[in-house]
mmCIF file of the N, C-alpha and C atoms, coordinates in Angstrom:
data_MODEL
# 
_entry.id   MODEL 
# 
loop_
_atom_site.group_PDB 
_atom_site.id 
_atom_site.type_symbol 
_atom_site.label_atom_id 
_atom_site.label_alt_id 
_atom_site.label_comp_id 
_atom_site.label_asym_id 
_atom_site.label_entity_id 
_atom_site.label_seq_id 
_atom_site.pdbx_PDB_ins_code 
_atom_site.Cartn_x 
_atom_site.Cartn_y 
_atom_site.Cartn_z 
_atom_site.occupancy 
_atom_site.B_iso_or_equiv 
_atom_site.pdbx_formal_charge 
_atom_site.auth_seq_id 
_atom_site.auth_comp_id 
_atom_site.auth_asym_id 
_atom_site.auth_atom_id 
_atom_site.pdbx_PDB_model_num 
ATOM 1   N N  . UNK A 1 1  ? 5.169   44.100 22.838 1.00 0.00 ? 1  UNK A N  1 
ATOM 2   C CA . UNK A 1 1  ? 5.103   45.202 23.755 1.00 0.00 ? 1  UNK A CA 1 
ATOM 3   C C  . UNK A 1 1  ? 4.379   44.751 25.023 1.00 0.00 ? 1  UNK A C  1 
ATOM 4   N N  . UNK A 1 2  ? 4.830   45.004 25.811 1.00 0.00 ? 2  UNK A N  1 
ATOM 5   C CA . UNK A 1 2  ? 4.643   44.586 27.579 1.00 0.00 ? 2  UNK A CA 1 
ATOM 6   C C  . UNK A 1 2  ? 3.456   45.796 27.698 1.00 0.00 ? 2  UNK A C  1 
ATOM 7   N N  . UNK A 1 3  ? 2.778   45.079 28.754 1.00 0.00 ? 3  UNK A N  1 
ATOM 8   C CA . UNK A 1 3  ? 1.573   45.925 29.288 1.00 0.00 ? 3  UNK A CA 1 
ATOM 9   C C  . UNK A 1 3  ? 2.066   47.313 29.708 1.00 0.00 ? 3  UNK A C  1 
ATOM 10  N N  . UNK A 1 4  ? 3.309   47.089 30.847 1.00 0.00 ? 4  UNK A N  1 
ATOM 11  C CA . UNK A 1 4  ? 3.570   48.273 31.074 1.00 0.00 ? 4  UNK A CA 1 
ATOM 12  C C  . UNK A 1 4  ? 3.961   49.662 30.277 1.00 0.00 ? 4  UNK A C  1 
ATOM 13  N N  . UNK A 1 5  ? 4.536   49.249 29.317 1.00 0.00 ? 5  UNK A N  1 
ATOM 14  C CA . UNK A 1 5  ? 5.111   50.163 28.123 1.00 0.00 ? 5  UNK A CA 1 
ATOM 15  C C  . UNK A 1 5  ? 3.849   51.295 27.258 1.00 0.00 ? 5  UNK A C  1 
ATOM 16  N N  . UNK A 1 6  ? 2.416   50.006 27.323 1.00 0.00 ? 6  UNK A N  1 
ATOM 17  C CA . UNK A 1 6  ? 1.444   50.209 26.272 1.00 0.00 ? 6  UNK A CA 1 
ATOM 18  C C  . UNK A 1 6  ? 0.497   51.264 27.022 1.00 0.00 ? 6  UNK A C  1 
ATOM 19  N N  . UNK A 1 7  ? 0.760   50.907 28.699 1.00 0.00 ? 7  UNK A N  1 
ATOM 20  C CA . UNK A 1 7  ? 0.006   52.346 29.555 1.00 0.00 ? 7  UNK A CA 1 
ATOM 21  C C  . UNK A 1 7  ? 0.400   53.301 30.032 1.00 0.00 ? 7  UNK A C  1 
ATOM 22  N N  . UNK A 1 8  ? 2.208   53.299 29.678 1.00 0.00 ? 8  UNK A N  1 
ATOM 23  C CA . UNK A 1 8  ? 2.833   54.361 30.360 1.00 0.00 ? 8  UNK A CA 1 
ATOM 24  C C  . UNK A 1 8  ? 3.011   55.263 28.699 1.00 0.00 ? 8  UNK A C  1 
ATOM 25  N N  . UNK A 1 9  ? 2.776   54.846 27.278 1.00 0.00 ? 9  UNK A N  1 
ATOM 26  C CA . UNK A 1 9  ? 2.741   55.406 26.813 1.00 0.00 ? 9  UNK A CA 1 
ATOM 27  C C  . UNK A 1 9  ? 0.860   56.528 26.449 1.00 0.00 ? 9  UNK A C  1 
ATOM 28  N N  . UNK A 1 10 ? 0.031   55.674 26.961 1.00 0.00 ? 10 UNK A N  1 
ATOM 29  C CA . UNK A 1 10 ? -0.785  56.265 27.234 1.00 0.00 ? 10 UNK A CA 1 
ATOM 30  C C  . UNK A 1 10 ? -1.077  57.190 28.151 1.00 0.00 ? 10 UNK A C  1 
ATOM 31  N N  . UNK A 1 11 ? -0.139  56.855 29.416 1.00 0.00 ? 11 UNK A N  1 
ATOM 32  C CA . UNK A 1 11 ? -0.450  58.064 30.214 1.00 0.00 ? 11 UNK A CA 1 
ATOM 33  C C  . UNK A 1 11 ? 0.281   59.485 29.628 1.00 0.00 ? 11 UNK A C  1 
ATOM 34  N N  . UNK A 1 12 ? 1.256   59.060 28.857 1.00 0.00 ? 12 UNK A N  1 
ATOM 35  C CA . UNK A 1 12 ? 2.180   60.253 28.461 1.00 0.00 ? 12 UNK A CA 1 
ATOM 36  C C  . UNK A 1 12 ? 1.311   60.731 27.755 1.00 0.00 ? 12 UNK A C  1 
ATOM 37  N N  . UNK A 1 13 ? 0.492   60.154 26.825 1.00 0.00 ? 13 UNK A N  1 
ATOM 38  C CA . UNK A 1 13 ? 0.135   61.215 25.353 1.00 0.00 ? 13 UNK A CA 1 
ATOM 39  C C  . UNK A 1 13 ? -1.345  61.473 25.712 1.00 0.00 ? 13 UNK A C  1 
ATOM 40  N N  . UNK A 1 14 ? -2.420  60.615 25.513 1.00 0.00 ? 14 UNK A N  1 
ATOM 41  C CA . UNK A 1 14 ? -3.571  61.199 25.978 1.00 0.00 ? 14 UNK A CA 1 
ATOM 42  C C  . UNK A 1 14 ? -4.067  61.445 27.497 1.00 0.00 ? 14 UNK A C  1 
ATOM 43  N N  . UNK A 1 15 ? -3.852  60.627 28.056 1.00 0.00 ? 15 UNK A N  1 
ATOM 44  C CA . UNK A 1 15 ? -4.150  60.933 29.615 1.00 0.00 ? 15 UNK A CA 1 
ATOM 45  C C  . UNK A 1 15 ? -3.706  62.593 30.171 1.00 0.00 ? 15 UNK A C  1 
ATOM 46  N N  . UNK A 1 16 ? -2.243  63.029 29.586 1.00 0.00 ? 16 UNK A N  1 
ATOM 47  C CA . UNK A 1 16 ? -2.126  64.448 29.828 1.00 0.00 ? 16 UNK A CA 1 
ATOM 48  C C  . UNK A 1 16 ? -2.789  65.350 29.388 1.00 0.00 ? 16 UNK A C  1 
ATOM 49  N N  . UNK A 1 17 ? -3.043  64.850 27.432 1.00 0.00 ? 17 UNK A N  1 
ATOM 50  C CA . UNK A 1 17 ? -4.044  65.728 27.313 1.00 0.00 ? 17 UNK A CA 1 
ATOM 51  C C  . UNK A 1 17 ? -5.305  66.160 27.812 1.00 0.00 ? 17 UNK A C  1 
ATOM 52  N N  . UNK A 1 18 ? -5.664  64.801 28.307 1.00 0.00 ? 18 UNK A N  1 
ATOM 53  C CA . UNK A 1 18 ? -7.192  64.320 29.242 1.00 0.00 ? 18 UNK A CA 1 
ATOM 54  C C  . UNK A 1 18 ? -7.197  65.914 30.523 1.00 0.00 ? 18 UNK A C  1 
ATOM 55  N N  . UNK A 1 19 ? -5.797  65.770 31.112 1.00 0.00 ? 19 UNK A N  1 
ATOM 56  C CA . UNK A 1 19 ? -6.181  66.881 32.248 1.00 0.00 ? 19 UNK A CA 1 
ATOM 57  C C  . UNK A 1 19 ? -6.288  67.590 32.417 1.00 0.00 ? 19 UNK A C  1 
ATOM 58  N N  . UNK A 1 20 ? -5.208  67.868 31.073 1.00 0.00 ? 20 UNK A N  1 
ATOM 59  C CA . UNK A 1 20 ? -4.834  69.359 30.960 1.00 0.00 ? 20 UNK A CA 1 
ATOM 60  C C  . UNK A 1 20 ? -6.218  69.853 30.387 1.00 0.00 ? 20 UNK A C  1 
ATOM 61  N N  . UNK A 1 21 ? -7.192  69.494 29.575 1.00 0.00 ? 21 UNK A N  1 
ATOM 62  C CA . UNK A 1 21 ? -8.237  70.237 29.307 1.00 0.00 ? 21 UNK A CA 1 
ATOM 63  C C  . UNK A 1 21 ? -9.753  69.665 30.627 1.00 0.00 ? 21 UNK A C  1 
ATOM 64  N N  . UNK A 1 22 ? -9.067  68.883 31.246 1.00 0.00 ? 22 UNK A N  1 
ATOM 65  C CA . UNK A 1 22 ? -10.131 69.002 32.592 1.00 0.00 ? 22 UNK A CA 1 
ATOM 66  C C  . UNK A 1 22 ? -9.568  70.153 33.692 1.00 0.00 ? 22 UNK A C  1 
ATOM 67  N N  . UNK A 1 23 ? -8.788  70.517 33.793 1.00 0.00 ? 23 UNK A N  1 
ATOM 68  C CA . UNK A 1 23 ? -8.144  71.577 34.371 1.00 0.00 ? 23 UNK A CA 1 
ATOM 69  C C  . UNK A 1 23 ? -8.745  72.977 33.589 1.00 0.00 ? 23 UNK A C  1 
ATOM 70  N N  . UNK A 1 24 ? -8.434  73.174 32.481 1.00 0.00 ? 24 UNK A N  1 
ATOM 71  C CA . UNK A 1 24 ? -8.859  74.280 31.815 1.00 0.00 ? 24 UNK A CA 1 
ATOM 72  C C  . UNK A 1 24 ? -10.058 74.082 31.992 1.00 0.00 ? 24 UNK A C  1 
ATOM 73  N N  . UNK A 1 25 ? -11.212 73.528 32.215 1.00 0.00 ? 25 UNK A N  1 
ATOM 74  C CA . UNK A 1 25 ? -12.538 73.267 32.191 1.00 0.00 ? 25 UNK A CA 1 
ATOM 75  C C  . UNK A 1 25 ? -13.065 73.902 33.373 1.00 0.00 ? 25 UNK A C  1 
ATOM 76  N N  . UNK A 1 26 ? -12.286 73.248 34.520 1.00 0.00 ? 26 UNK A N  1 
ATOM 77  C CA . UNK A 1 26 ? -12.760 73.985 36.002 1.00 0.00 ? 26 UNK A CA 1 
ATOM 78  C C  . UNK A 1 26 ? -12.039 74.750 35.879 1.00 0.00 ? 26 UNK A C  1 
ATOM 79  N N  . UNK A 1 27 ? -10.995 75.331 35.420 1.00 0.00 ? 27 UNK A N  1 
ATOM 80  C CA . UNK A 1 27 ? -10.622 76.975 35.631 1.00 0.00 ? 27 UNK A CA 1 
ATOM 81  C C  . UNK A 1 27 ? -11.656 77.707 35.261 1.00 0.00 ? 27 UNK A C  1 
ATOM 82  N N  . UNK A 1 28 ? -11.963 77.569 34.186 1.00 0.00 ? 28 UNK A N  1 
ATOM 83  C CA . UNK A 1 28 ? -13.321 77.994 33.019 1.00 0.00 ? 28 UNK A CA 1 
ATOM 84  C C  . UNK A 1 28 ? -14.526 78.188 33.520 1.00 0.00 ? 28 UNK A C  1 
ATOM 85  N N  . UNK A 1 29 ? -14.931 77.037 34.251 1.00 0.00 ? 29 UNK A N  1 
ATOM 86  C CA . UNK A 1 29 ? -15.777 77.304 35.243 1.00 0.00 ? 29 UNK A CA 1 
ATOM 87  C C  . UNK A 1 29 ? -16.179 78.198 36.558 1.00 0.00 ? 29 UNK A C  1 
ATOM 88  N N  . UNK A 1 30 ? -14.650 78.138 37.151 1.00 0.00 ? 30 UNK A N  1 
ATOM 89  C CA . UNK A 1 30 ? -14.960 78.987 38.111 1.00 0.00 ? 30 UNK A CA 1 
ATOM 90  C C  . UNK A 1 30 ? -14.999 80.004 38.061 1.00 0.00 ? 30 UNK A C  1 
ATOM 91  N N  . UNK A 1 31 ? -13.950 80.864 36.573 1.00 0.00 ? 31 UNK A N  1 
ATOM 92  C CA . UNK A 1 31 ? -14.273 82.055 36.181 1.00 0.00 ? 31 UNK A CA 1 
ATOM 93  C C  . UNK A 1 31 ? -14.851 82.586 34.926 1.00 0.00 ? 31 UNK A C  1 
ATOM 94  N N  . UNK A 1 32 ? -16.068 81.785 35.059 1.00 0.00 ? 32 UNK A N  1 
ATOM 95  C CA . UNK A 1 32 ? -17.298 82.040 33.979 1.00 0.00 ? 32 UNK A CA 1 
ATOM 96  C C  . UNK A 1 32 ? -17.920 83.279 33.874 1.00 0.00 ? 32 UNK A C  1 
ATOM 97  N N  . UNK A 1 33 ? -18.233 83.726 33.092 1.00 0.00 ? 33 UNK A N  1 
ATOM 98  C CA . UNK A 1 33 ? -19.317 84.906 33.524 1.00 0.00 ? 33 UNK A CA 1 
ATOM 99  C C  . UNK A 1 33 ? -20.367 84.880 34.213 1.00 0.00 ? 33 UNK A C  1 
ATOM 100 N N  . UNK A 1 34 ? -20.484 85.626 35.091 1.00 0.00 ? 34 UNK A N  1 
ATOM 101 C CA . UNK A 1 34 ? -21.797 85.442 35.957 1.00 0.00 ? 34 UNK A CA 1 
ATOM 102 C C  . UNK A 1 34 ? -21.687 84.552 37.344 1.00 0.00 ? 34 UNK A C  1 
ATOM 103 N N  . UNK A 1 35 ? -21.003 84.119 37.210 1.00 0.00 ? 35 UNK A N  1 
ATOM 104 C CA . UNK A 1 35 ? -20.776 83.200 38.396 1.00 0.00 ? 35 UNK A CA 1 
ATOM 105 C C  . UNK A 1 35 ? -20.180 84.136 39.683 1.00 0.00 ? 35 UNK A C  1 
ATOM 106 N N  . UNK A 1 36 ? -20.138 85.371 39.479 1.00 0.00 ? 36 UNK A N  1 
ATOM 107 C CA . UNK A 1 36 ? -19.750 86.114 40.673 1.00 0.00 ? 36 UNK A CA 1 
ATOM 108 C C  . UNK A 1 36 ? -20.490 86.342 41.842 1.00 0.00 ? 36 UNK A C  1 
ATOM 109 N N  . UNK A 1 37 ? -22.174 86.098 41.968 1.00 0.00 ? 37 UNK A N  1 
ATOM 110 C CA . UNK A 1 37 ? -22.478 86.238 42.606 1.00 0.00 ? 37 UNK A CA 1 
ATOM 111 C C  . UNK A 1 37 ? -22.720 84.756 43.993 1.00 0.00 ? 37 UNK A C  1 
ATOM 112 N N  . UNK A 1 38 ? -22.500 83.637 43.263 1.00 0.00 ? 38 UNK A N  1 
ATOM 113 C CA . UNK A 1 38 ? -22.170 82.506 43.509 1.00 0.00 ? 38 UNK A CA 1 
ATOM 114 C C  . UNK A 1 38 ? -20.891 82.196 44.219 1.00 0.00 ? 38 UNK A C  1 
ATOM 115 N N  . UNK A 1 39 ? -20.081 83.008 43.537 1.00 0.00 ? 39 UNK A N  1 
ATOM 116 C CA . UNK A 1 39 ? -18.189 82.860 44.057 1.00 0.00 ? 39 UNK A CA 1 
ATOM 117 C C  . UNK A 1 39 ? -18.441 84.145 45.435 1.00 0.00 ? 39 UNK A C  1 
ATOM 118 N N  . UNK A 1 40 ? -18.829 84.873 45.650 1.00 0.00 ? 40 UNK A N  1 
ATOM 119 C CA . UNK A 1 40 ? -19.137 85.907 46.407 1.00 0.00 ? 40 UNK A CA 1 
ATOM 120 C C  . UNK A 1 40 ? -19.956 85.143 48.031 1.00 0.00 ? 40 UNK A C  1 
ATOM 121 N N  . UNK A 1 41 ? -21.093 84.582 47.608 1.00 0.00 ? 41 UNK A N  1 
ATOM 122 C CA . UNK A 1 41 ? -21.824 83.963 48.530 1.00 0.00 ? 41 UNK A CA 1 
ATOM 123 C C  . UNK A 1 41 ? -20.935 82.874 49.479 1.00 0.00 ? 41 UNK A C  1 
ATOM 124 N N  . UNK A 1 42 ? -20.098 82.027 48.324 1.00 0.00 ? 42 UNK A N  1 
ATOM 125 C CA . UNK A 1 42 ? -19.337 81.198 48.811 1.00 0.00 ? 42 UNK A CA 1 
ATOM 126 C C  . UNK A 1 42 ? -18.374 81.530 49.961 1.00 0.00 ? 42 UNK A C  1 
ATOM 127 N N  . UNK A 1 43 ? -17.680 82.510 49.420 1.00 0.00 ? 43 UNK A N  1 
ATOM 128 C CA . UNK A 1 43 ? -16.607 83.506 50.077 1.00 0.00 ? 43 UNK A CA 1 
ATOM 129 C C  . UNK A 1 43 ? -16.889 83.932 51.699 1.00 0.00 ? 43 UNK A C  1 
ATOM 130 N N  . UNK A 1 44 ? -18.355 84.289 51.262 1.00 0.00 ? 44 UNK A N  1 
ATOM 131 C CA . UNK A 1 44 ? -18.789 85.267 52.882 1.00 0.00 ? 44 UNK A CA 1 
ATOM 132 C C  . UNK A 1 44 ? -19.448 84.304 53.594 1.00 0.00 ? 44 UNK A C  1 
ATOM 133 N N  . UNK A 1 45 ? -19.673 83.154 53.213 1.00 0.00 ? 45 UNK A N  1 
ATOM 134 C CA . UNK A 1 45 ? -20.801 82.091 54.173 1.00 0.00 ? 45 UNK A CA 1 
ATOM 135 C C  . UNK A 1 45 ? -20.541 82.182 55.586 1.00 0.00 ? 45 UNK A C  1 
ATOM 136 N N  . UNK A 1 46 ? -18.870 81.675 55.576 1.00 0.00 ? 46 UNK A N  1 
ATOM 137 C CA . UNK A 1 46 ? -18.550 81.832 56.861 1.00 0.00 ? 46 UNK A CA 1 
ATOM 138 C C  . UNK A 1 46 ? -18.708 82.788 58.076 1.00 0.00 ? 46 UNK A C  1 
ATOM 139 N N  . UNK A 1 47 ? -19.434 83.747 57.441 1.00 0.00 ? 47 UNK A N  1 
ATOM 140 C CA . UNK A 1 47 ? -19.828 85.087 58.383 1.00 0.00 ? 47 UNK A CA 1 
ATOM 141 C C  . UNK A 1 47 ? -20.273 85.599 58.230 1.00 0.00 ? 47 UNK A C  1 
ATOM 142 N N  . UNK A 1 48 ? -21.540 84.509 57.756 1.00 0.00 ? 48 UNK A N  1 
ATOM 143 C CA . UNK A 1 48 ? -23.592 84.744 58.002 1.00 0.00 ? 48 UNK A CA 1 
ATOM 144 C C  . UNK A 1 48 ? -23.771 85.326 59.087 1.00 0.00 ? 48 UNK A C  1 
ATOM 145 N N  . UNK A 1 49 ? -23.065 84.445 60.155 1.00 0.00 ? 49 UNK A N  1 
ATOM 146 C CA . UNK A 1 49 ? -23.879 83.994 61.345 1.00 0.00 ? 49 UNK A CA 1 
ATOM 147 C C  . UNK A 1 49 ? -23.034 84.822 62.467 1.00 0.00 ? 49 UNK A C  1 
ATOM 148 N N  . UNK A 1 50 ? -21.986 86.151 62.168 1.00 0.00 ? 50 UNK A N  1 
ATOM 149 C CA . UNK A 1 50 ? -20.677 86.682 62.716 1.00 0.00 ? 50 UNK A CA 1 
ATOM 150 C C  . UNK A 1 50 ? -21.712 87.310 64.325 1.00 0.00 ? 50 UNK A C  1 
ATOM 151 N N  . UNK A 1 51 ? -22.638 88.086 64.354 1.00 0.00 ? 51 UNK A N  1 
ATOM 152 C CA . UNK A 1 51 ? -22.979 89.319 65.116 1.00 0.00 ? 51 UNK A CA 1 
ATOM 153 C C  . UNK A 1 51 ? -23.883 87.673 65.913 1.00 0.00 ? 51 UNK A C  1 
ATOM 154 N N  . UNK A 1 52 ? -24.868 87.203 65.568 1.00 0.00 ? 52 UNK A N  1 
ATOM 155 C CA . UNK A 1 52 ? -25.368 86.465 66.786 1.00 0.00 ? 52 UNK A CA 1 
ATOM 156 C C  . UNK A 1 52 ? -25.330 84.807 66.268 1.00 0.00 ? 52 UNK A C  1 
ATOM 157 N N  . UNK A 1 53 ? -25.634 83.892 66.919 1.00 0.00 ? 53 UNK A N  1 
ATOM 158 C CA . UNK A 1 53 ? -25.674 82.549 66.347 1.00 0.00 ? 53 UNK A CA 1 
ATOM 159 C C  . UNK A 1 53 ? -26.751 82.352 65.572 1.00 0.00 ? 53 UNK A C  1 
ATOM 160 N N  . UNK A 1 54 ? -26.537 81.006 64.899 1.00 0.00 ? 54 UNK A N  1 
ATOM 161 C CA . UNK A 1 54 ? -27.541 80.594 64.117 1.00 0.00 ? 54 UNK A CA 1 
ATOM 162 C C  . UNK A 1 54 ? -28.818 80.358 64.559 1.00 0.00 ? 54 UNK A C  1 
ATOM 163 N N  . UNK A 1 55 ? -29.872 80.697 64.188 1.00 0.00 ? 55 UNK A N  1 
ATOM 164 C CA . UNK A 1 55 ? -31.180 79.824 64.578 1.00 0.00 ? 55 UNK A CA 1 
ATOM 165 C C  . UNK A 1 55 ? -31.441 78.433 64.212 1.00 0.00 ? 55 UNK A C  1 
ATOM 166 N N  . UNK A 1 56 ? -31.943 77.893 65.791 1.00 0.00 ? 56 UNK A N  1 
ATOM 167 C CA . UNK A 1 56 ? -32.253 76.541 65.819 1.00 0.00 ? 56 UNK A CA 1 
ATOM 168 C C  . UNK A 1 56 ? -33.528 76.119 65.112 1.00 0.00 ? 56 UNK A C  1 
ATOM 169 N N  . UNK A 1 57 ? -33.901 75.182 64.362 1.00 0.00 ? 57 UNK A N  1 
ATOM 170 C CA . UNK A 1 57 ? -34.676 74.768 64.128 1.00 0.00 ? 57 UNK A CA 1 
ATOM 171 C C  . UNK A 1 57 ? -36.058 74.930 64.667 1.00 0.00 ? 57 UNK A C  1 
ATOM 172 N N  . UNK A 1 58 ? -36.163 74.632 66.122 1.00 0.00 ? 58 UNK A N  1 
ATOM 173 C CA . UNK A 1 58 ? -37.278 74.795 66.916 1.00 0.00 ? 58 UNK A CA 1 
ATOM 174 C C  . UNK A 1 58 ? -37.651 76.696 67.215 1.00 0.00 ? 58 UNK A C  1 
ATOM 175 N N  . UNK A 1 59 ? -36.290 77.503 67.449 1.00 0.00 ? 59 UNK A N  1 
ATOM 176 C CA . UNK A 1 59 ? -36.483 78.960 67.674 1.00 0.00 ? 59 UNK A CA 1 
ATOM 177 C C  . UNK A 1 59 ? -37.469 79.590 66.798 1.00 0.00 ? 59 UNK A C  1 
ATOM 178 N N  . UNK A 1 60 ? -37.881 79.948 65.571 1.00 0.00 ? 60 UNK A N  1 
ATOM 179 C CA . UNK A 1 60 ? -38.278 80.171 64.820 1.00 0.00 ? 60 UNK A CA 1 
ATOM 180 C C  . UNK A 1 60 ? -40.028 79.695 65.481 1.00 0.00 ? 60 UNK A C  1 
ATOM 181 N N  . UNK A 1 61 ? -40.384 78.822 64.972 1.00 0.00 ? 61 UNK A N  1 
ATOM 182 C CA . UNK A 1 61 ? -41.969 78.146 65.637 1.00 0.00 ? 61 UNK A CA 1 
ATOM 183 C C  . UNK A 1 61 ? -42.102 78.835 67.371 1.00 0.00 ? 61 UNK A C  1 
ATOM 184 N N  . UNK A 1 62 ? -41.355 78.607 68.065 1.00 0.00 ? 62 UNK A N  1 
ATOM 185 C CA . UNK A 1 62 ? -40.593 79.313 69.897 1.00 0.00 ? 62 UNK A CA 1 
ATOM 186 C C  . UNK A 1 62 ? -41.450 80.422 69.379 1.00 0.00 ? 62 UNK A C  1 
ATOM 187 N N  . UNK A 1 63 ? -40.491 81.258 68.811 1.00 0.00 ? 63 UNK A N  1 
ATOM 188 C CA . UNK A 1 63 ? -40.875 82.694 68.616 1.00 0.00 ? 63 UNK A CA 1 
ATOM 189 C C  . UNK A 1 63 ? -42.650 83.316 67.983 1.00 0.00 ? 63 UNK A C  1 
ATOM 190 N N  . UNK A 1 64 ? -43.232 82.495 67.049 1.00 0.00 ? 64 UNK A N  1 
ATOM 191 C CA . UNK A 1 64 ? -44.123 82.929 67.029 1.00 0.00 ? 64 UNK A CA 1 
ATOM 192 C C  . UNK A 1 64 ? -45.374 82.380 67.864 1.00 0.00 ? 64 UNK A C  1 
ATOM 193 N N  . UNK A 1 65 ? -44.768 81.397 68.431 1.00 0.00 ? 65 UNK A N  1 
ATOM 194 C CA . UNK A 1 65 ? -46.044 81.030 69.879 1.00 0.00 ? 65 UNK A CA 1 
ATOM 195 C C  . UNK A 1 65 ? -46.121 82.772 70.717 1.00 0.00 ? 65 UNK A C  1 
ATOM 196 N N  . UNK A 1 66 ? -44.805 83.059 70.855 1.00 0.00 ? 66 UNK A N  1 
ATOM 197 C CA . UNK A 1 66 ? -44.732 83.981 71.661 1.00 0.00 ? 66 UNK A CA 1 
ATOM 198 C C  . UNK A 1 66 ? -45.464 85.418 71.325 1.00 0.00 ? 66 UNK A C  1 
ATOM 199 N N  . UNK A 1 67 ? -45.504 85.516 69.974 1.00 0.00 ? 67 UNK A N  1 
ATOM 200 C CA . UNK A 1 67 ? -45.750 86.255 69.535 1.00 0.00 ? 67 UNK A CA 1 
ATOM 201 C C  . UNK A 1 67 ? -47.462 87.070 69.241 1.00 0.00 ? 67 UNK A C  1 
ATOM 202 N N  . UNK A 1 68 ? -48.188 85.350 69.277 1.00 0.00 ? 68 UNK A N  1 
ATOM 203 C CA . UNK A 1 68 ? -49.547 84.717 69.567 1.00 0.00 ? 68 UNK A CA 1 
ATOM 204 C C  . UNK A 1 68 ? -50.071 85.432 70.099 1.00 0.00 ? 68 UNK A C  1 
# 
């Protein structure tokens, strides 16, 4: 039996099985219990920052000199 034969029968039989339950795994994962508030956060990140921009690093320290 030729190399090729001995890994293409491996990819057929376990390697599929290999994905098919790494697939079911992260499906599983992403719809775990509890993980909604996580899948939620993810969702809205993009429009934290919708009404004004982000604060800079330095703004924050800015602001309470001012505040002084």
């Amino acid at each position: 039996m030729d190399l090729y034969t001995v890994l293409r029968h491996f990819a057929d039989s376990w390697m599929l099985l290999f994905m098919t339950l790494v697939f079911v795994g992260v499906v599983f994962y992403a719809f775990r219990p509890g993980s909604r508030k996580a899948q939620e956060e993810a969702a809205t990140s993009i429009f934290r920052n919708e009404t004004r921009p982000a604060a800079s690093a330095a703004e924050p320290a800015a602001s309470k000199l001012k505040e002084a």
